[in-house]
N, CA, C and O atoms as a DFTB+ gen file, in Angstrom:
676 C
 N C O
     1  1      28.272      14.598      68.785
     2  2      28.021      14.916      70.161
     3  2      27.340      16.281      70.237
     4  3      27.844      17.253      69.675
     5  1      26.273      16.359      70.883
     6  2      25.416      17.606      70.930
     7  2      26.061      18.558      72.409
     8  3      25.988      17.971      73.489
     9  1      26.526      19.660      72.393
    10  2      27.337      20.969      73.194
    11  2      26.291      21.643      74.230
    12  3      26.178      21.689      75.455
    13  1      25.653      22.094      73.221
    14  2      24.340      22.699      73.761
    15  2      23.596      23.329      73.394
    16  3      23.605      23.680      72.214
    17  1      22.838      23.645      74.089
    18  2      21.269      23.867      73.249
    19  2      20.506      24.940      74.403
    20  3      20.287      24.783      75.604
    21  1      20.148      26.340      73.270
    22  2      19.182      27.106      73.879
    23  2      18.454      28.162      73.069
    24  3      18.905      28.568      71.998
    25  1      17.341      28.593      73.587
    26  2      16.321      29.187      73.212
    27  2      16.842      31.059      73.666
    28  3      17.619      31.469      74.528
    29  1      15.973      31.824      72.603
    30  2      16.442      33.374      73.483
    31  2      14.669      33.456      74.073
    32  3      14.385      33.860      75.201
    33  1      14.075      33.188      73.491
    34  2      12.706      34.028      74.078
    35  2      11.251      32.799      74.102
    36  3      11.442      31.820      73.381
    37  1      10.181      32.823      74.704
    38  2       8.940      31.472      74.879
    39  2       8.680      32.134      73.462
    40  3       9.239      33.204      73.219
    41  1       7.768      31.481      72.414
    42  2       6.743      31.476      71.831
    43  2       4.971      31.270      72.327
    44  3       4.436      30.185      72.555
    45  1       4.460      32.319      72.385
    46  2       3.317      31.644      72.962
    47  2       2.586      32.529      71.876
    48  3       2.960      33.569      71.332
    49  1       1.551      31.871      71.746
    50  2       0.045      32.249      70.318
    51  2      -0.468      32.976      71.082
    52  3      -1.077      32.802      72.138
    53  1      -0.095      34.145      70.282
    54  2      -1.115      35.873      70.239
    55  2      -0.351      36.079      71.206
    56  3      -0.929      36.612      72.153
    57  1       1.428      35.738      71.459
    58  2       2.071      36.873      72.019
    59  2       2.654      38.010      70.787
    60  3       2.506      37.978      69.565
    61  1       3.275      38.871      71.555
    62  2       4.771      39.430      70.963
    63  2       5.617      38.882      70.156
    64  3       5.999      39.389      69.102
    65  1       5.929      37.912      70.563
    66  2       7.021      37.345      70.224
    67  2       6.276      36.217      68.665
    68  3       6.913      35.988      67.637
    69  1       5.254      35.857      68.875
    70  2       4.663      35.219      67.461
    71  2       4.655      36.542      66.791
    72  3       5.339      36.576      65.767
    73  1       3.996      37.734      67.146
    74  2       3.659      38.450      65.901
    75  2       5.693      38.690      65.460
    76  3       6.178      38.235      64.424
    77  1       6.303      39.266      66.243
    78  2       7.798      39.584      65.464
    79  2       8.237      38.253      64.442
    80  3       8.751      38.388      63.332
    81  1       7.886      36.872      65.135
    82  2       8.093      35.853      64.066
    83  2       7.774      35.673      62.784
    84  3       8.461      35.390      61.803
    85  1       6.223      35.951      62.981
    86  2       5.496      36.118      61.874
    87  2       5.779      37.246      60.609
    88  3       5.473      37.110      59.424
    89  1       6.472      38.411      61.272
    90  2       7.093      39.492      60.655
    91  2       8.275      38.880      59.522
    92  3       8.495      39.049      58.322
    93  1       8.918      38.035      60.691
    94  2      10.379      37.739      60.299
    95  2      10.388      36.657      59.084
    96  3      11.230      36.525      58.195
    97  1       9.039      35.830      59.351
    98  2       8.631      34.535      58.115
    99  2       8.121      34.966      57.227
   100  3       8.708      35.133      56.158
   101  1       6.818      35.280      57.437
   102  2       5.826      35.836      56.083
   103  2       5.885      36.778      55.719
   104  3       5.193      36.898      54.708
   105  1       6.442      37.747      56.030
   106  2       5.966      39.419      55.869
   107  2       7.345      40.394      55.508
   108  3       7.605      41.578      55.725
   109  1       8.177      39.129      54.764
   110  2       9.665      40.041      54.619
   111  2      10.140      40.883      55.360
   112  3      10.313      42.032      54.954
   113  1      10.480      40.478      56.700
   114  2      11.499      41.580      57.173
   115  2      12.014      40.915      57.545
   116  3      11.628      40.524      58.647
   117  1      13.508      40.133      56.846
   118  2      14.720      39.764      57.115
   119  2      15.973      40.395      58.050
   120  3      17.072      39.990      58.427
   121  1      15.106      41.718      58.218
   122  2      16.243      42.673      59.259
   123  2      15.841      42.017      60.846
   124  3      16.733      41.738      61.647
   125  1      14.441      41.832      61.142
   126  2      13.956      41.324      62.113
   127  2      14.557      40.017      62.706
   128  3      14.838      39.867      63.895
   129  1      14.713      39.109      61.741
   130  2      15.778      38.441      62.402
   131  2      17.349      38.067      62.214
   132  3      17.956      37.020      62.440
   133  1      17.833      39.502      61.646
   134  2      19.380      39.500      61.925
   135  2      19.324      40.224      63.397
   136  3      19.991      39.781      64.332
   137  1      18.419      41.451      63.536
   138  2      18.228      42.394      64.852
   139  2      18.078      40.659      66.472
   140  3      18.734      40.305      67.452
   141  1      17.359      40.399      66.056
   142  2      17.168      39.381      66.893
   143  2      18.331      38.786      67.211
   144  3      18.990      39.056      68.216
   145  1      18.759      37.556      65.955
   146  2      20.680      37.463      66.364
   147  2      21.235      38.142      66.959
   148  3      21.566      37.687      68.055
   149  1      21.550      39.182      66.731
   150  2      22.105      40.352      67.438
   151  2      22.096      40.459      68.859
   152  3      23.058      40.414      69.626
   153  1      21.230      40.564      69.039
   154  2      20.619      40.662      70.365
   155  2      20.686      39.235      71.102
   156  3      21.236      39.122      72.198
   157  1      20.304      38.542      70.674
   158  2      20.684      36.820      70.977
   159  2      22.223      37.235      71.397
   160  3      22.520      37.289      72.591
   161  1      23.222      37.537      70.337
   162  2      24.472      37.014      70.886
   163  2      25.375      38.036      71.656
   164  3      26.602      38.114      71.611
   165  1      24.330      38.946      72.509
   166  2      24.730      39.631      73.219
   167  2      24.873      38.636      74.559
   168  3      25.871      38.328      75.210
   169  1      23.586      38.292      74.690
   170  2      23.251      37.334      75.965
   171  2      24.203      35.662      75.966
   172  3      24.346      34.850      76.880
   173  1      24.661      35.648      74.683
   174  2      25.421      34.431      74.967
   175  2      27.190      34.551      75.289
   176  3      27.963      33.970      76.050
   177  1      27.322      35.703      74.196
   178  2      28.467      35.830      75.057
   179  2      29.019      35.968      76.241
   180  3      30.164      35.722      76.622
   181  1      27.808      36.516      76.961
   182  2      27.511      37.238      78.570
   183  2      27.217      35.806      79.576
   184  3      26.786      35.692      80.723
   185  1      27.578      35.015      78.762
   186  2      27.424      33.600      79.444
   187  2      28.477      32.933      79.685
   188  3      29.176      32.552      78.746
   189  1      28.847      32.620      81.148
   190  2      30.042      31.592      81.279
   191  2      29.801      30.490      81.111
   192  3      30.693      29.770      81.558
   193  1      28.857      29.877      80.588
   194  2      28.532      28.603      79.913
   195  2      28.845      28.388      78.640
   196  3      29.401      27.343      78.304
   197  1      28.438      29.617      77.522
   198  2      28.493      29.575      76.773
   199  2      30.106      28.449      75.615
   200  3      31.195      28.197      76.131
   201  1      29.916      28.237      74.869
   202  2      31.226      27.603      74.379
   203  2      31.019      28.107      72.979
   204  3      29.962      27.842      72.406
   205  1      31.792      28.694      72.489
   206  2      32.111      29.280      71.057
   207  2      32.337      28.659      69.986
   208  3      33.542      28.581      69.746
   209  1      31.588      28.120      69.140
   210  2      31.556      27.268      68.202
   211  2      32.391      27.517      66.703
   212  3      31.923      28.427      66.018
   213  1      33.194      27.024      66.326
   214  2      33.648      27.190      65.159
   215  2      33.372      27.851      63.506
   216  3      34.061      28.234      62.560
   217  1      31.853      27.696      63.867
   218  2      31.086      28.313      62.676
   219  2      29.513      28.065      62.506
   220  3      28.919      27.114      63.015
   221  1      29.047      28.852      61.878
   222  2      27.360      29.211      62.213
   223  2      26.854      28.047      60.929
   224  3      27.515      27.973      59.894
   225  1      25.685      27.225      61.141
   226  2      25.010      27.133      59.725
   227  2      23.659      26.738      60.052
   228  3      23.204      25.763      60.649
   229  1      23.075      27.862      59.443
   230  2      21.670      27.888      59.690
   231  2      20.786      26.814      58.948
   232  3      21.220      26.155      58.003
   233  1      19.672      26.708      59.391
   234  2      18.747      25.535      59.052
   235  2      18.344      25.481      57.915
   236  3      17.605      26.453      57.758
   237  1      18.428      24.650      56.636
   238  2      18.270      25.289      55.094
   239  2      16.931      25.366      54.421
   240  3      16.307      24.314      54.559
   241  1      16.347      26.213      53.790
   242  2      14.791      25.861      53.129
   243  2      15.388      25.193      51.590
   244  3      16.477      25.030      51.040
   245  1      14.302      24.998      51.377
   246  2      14.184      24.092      50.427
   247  2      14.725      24.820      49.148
   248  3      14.816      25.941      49.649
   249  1      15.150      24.988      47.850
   250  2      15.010      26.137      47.209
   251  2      13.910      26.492      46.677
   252  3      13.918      27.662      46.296
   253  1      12.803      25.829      46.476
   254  2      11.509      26.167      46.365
   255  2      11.008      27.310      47.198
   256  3      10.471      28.398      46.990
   257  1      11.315      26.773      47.982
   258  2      10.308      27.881      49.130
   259  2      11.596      28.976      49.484
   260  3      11.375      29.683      50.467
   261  1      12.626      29.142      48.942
   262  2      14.002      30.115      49.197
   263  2      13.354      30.958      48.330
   264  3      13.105      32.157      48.453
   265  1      13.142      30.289      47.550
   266  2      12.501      31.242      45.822
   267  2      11.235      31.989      46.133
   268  3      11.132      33.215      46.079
   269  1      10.312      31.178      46.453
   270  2       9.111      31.759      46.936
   271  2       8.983      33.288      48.050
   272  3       8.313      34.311      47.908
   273  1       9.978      32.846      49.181
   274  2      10.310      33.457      50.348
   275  2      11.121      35.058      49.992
   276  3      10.899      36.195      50.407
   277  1      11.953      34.592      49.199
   278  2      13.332      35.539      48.618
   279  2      14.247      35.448      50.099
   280  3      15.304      35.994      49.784
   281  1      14.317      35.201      50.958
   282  2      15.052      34.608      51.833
   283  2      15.121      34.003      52.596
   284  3      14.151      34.292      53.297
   285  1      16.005      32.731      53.356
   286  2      16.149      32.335      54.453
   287  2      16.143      33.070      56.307
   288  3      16.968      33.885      56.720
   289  1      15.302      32.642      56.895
   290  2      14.639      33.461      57.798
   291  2      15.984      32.953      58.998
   292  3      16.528      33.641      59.862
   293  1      16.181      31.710      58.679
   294  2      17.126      31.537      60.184
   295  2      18.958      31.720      59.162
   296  3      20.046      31.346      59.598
   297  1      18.719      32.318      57.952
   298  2      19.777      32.817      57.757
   299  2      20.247      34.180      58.043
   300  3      21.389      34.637      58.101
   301  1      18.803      34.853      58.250
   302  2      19.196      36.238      59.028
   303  2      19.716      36.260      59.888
   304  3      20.671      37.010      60.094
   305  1      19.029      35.030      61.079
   306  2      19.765      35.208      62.241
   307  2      21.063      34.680      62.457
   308  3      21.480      34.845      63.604
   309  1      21.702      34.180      61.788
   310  2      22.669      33.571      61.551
   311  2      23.740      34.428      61.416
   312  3      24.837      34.269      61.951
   313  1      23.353      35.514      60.560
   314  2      23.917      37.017      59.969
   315  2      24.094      37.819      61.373
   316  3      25.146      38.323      61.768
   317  1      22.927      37.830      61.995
   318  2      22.612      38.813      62.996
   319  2      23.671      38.056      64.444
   320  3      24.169      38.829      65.262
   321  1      23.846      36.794      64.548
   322  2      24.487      36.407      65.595
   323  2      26.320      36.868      64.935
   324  3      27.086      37.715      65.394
   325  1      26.453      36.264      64.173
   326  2      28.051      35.923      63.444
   327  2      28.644      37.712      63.372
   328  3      29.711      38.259      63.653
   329  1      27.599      38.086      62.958
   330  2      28.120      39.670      63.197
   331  2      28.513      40.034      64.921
   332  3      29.101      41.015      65.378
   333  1      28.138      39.253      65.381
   334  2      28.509      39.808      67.045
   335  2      29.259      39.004      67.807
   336  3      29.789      39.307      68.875
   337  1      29.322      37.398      66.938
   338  2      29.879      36.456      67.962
   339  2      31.150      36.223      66.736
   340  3      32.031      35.397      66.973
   341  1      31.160      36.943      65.544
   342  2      32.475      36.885      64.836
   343  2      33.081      35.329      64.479
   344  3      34.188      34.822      64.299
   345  1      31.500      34.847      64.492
   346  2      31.854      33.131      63.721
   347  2      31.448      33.060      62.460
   348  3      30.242      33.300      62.387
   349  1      32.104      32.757      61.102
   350  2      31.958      32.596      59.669
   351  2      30.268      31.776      59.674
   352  3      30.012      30.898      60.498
   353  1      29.445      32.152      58.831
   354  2      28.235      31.756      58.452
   355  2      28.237      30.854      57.581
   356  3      28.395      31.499      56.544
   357  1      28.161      29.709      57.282
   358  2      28.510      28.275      55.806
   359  2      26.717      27.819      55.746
   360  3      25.991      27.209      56.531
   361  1      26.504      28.429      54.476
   362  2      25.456      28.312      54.149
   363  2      25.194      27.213      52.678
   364  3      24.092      26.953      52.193
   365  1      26.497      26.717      52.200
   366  2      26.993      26.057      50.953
   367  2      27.101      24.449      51.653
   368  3      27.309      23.507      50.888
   369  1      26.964      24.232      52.983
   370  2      26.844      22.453      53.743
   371  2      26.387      21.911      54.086
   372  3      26.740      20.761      54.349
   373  1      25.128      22.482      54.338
   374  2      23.899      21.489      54.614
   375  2      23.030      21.847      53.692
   376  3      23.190      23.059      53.545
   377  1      22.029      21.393      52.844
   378  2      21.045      21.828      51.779
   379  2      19.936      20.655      52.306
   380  3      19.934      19.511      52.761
   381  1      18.939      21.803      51.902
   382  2      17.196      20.804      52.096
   383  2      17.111      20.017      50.697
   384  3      17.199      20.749      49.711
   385  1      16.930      18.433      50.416
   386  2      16.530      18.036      49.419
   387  2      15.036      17.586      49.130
   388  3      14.251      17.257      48.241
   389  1      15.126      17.714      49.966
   390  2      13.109      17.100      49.977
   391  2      12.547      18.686      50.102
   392  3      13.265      19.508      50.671
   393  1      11.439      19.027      49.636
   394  2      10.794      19.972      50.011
   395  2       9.479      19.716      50.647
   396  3       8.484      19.765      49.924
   397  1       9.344      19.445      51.941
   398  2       8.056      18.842      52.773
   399  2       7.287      19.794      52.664
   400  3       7.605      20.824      52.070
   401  1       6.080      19.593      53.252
   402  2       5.023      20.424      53.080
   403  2       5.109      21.177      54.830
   404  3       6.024      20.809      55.567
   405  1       4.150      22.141      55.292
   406  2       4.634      22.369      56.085
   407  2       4.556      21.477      57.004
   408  3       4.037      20.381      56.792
   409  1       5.249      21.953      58.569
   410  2       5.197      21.278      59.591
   411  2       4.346      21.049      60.663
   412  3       4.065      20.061      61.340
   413  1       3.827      22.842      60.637
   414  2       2.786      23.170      61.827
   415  2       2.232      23.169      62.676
   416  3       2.225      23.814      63.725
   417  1       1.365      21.926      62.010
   418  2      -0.197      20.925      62.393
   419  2       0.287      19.307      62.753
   420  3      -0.407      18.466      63.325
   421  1       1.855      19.114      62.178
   422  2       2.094      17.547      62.751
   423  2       2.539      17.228      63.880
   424  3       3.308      17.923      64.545
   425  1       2.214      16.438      64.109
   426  2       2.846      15.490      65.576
   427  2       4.275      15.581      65.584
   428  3       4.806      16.067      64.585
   429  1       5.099      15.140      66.682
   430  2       6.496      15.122      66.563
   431  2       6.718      13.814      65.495
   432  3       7.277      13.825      64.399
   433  1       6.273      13.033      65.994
   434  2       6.342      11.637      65.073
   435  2       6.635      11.524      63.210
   436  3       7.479      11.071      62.437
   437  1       5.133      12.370      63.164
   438  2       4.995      12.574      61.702
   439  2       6.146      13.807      61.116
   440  3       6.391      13.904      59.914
   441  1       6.632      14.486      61.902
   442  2       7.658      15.168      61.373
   443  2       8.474      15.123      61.478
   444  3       9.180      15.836      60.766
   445  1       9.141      14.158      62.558
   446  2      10.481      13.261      62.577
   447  2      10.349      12.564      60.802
   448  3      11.156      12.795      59.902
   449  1       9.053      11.659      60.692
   450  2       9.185      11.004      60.008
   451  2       9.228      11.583      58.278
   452  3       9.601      10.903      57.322
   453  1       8.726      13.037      58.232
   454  2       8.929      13.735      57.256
   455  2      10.201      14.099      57.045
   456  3      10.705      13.963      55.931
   457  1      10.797      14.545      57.960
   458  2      12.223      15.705      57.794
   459  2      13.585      14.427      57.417
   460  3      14.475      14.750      56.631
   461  1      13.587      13.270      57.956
   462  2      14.566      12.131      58.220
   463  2      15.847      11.943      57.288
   464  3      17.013      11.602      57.485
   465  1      14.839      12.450      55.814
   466  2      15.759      12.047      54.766
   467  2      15.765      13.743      53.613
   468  3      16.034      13.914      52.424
   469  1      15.321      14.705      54.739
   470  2      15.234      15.767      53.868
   471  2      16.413      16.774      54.001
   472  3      16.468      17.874      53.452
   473  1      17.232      16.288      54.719
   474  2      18.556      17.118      54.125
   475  2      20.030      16.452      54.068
   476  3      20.127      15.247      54.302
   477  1      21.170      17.211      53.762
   478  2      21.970      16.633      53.346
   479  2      23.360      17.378      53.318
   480  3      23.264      18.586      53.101
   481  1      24.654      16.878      53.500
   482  2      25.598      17.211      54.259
   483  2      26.409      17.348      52.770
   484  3      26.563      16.246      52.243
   485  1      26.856      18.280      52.134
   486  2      28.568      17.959      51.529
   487  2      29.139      18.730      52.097
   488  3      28.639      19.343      53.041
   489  1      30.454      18.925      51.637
   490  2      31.802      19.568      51.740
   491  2      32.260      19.135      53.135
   492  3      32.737      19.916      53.958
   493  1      32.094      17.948      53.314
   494  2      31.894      17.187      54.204
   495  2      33.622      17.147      55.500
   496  3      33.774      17.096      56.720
   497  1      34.683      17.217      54.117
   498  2      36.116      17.546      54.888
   499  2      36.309      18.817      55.640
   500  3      36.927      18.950      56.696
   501  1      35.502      20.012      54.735
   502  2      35.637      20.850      55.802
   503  2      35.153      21.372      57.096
   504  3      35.477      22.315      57.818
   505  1      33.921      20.073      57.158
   506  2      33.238      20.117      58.403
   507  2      33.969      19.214      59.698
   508  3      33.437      19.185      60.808
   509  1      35.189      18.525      59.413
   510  2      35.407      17.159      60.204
   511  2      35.865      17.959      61.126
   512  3      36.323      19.042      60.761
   513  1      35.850      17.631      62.465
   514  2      36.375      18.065      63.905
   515  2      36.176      19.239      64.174
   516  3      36.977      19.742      64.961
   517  1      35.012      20.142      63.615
   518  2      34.261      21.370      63.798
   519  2      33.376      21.236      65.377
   520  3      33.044      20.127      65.795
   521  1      33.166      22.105      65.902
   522  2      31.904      22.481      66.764
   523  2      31.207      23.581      65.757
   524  3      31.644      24.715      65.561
   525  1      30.077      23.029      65.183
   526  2      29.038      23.659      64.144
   527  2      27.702      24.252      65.290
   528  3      26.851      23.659      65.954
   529  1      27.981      25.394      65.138
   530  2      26.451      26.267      65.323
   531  2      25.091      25.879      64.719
   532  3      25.023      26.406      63.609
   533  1      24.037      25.209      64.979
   534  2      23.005      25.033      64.043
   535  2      22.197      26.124      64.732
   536  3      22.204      26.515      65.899
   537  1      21.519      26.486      63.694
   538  2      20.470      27.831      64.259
   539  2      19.246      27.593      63.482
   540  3      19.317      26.914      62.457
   541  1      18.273      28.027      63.826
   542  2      16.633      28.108      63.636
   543  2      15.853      28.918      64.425
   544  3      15.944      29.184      65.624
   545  1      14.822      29.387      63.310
   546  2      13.902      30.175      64.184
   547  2      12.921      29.788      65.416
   548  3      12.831      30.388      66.487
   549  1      12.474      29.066      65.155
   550  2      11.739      28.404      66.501
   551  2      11.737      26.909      66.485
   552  3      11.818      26.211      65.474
   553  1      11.622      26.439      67.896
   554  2      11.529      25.261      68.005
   555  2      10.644      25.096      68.275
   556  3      10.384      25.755      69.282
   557  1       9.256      24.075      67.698
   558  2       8.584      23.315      68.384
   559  2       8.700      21.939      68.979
   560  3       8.760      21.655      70.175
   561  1       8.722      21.060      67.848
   562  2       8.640      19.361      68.668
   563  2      10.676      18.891      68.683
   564  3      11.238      17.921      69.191
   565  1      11.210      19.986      67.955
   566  2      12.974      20.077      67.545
   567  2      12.749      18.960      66.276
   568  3      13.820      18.559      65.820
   569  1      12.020      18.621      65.889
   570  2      12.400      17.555      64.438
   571  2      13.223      17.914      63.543
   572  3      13.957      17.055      63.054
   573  1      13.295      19.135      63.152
   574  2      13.869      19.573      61.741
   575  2      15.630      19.931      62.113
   576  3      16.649      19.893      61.424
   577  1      15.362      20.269      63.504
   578  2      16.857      20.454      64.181
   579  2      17.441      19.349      64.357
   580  3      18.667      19.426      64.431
   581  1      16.862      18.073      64.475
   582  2      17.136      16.305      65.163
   583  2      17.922      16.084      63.347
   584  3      18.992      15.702      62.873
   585  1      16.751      16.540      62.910
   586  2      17.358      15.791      61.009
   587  2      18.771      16.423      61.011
   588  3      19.778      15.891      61.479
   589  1      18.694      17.689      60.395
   590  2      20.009      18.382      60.163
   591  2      20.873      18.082      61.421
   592  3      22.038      18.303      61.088
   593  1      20.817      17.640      62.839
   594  2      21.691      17.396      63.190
   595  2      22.336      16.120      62.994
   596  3      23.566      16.112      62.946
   597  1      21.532      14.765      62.844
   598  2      21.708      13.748      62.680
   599  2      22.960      13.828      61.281
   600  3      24.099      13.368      61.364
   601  1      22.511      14.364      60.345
   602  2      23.253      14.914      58.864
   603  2      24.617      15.082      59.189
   604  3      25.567      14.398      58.807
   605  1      24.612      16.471      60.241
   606  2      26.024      16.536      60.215
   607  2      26.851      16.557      61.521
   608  3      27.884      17.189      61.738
   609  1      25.989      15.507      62.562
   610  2      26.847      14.354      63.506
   611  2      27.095      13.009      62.931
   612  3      27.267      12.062      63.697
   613  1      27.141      12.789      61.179
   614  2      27.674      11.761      60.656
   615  2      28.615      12.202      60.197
   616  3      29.100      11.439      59.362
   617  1      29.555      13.788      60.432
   618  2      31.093      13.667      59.786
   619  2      31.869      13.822      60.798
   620  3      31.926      14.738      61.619
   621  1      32.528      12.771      60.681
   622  2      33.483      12.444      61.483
   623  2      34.241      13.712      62.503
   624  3      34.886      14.637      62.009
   625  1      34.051      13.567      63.765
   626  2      34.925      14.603      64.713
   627  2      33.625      16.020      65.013
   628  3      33.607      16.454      66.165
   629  1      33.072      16.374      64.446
   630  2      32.088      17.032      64.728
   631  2      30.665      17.076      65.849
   632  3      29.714      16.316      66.033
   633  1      31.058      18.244      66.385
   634  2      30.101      18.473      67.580
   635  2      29.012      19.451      67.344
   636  3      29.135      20.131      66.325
   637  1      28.021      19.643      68.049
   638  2      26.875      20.458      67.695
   639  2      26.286      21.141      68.776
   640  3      26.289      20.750      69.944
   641  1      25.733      22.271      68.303
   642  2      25.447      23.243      69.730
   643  2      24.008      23.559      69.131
   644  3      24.118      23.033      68.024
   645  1      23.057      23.955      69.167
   646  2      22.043      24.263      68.440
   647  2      21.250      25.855      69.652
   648  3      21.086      26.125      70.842
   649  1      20.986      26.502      68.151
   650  2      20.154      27.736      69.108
   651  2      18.898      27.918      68.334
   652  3      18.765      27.475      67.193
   653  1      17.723      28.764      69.152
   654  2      16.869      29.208      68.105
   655  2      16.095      30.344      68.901
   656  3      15.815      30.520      70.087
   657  1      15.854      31.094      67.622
   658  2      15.466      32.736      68.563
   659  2      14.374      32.029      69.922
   660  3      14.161      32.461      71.055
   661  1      13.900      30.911      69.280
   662  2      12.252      31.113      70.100
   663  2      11.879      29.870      69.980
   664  3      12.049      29.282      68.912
   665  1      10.966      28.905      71.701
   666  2      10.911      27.702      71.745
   667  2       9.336      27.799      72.293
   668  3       8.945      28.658      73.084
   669  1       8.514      26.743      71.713
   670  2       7.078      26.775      72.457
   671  2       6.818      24.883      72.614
   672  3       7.464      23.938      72.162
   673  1       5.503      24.963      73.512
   674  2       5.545      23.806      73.558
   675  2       4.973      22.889      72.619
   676  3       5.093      21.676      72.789
């Protein structure tokens, strides 16, 4: 069952907010998006909507591109929220097994149809009857968020809330 779902800031090409992304992806500064979390979970706590999820787990790269990268970008923010919203980070339960190429340039379709079978759920008991945090850096068409959620709305009792610094169309 999906909780809820929200964005902190638009993405729009040749704003602000792309170049800090771009910082936060290509250009190693992993502080950029723990600072962001941070700041994210100022505004959610400050929310009477909000519902407090049991534990954070950010969206996984592949280890190829972990290696390449030297870090996970929506694991910063993951860092940067859990430090403020004081929810444990489980970065050991969902893993990317496919390593797709990028996403970018595809349709929602074609990247539904890429991501489908590219990740994967263990430690599966200690996820049962959780409300799991999924986090990511931006959303475009949500495919890669639909996969990993699909993953781990197949263990039993588990609910899902999903955030991501930044949503475009």
């Amino acid at each position: 069952m999906f909780t809820q779902a929200c964005s902190y800031v638009y993405f729009r090409k040749g704003g602000r907010v792309q170049n800090i992304m771009h910082q936060l992806k290509y250009n190693n500064r992993p502080e950029a998006g723990y600072k962001m979390g941070q700041l994210y979970a100022y505004v959610l706590n400050g929310s009477d909507e909000w519902q407090k999820p049991d534990l954070i787990i950010p969206v996984p790269l592949h280890p190829k591109k972990l290696k390449k990268r030297g870090y996970n970008q929506s694991e910063s923010i993951s860092e940067g929220l859990a430090s403020i919203l004081h929810i444990p980070v489980m970065t050991d339960h969902l893993t990317r097994i496919e390593n797709t190429e990028t996403q970018t340039r595809k349709s929602r379709f074609v990247r539904y149809e890429n991501l489908k079978t590219a990740f994967y759920c263990k430690e599966k008991i200690s996820l049962s009857g959780k409300h799991i945090l999924l986090v990511d850096d931006v959303m475009t068409t949500g495919a890669t968020l639909e996969a990993c959620a699909a993953v781990l709305l197949a263990v039993q009792g588990t609910s899902i809330s999903i955030v991501t610094v930044a949503f475009t169309e």
